[in-house]
C-alpha positions as CSV (number, residue, x, y, z in Angstrom):
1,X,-18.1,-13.2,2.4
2,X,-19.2,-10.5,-0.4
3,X,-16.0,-8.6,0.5
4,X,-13.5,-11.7,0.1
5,X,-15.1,-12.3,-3.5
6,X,-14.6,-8.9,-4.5
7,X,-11.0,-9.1,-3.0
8,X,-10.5,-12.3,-4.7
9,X,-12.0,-10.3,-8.0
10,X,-9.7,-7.5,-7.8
11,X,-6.4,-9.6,-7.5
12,X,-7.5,-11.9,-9.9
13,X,-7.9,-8.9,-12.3
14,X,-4.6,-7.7,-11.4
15,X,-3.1,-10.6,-11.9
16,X,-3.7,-11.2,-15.4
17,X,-2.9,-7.9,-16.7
18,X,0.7,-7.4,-15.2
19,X,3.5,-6.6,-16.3
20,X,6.1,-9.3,-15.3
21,X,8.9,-6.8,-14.5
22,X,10.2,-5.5,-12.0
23,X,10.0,-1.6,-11.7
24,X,12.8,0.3,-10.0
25,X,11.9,2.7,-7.5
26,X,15.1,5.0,-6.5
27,X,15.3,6.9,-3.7
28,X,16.6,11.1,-3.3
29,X,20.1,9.4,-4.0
30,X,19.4,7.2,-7.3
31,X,20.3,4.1,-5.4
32,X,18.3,1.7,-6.8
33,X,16.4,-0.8,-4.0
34,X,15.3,-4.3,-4.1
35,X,11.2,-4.3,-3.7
36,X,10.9,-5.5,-0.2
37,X,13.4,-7.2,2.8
38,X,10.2,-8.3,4.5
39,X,8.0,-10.8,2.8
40,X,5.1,-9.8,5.5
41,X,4.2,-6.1,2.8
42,X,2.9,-8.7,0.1
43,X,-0.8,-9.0,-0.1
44,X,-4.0,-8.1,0.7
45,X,-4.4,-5.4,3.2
46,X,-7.5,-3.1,4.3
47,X,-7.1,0.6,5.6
48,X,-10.0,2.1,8.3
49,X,-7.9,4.6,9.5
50,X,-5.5,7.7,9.0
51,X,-4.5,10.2,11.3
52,X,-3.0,14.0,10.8
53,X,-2.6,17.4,11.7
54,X,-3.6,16.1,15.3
55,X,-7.0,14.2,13.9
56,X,-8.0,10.8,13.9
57,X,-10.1,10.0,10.6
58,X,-12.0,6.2,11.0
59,X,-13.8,5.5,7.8
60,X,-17.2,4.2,7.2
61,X,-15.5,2.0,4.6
62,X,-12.3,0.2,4.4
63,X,-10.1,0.7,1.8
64,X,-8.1,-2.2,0.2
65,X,-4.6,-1.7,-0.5
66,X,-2.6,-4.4,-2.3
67,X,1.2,-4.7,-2.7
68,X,2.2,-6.9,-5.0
69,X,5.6,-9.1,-5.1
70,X,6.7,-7.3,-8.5
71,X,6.6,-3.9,-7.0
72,X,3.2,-2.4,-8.0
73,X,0.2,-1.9,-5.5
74,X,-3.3,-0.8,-5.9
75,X,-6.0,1.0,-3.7
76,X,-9.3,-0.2,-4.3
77,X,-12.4,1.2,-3.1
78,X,-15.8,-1.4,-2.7
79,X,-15.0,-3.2,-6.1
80,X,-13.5,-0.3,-7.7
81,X,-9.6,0.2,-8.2
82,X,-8.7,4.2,-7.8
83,X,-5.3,4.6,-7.8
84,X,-1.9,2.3,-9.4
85,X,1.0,2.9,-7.7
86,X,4.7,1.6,-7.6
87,X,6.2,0.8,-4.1
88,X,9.7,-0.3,-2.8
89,X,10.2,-1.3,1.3
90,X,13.8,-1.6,2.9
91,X,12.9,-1.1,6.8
92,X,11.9,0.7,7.8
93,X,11.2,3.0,4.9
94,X,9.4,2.8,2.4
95,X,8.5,4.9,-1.3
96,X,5.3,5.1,-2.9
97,X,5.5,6.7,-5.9
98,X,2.1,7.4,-8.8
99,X,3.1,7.0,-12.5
100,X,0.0,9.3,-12.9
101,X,-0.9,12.7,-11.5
102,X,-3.8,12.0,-10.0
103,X,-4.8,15.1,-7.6
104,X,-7.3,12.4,-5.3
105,X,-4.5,9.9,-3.9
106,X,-4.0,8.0,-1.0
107,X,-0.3,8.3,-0.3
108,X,1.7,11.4,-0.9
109,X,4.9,10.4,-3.2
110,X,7.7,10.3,-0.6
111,X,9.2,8.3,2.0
112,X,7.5,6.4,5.2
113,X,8.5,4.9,7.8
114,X,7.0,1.2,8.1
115,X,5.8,-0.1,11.6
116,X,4.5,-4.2,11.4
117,X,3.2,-5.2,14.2
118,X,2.2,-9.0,14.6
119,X,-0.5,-10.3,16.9
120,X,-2.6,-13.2,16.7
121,X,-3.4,-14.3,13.2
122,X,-3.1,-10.2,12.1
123,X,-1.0,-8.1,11.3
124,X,-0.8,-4.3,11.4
125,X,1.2,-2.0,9.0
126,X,1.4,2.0,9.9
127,X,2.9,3.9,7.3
128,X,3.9,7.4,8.6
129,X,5.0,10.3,7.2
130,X,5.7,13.7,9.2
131,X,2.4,14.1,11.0
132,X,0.2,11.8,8.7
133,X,-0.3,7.9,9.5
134,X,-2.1,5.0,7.6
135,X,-3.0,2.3,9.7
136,X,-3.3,-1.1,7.7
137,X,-4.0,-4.8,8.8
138,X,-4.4,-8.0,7.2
């Protein structure tokens, strides 16, 4: 229950303090894409695990990771937001991009390819780049 207030807390934040439009996120090509072609990205979503260079990492605590329908997502941390980021999704790739230069980031500023999965009432995201994957549900 503590955790769905503190979700609740953080998109409520969020929320109020957007900006209303739409960022463009190009690609290598300066093509310009539309934020998402599948409506399952938007929302709440919580990250135990990554995987790379042959390792599989589970974490003691979950990260949240929003992605918002206006093209900007957030990693939270407990009750703390870390990292802003922009994002764009045209299956299956998608582009994270920071505004900032934060050295302490999630994602790496490139390209993934997007795997949903849909079982149940859940859904799984993985998000994988080269030999790294983030594994997301909601």
């Amino acid at each position: 229950m503590k955790t769905k207030i503190i979700i609740f807390c953080l998109l409520l934040n969020f929320s109020c303090s957007q900006d209303t439009s739409t960022p463009k996120v190009s690609d290598d090509n300066s093509v310009d894409l539309k934020i998402s072609d599948n409506s399952d990205i938007f929302g709440v979503w919580t990250m135990c695990a990554t995987s790379g260079n042959g390792m599989m990492i589970q974490m003691n605590t979950c990260k949240t990771i929003v992605f918002n329908r206006n093209g900007t997502g957030l990693v939270g941390n407990s009750s703390l937001i870390t990292e802003n980021f922009l994002w764009s999704l045209k299956n299956p790739g998608m582009k994270i991009i920071y505004s900032n230069n934060n050295h302490d980031i999630t994602f790496s500023d490139t390209f993934y390819y997007a795997s949903f999965t849909k079982r149940d009432n859940r859904t799984d995201l993985i998000l994988t780049h080269k030999d790294n994957s983030f594994y997301l549900s909601k």
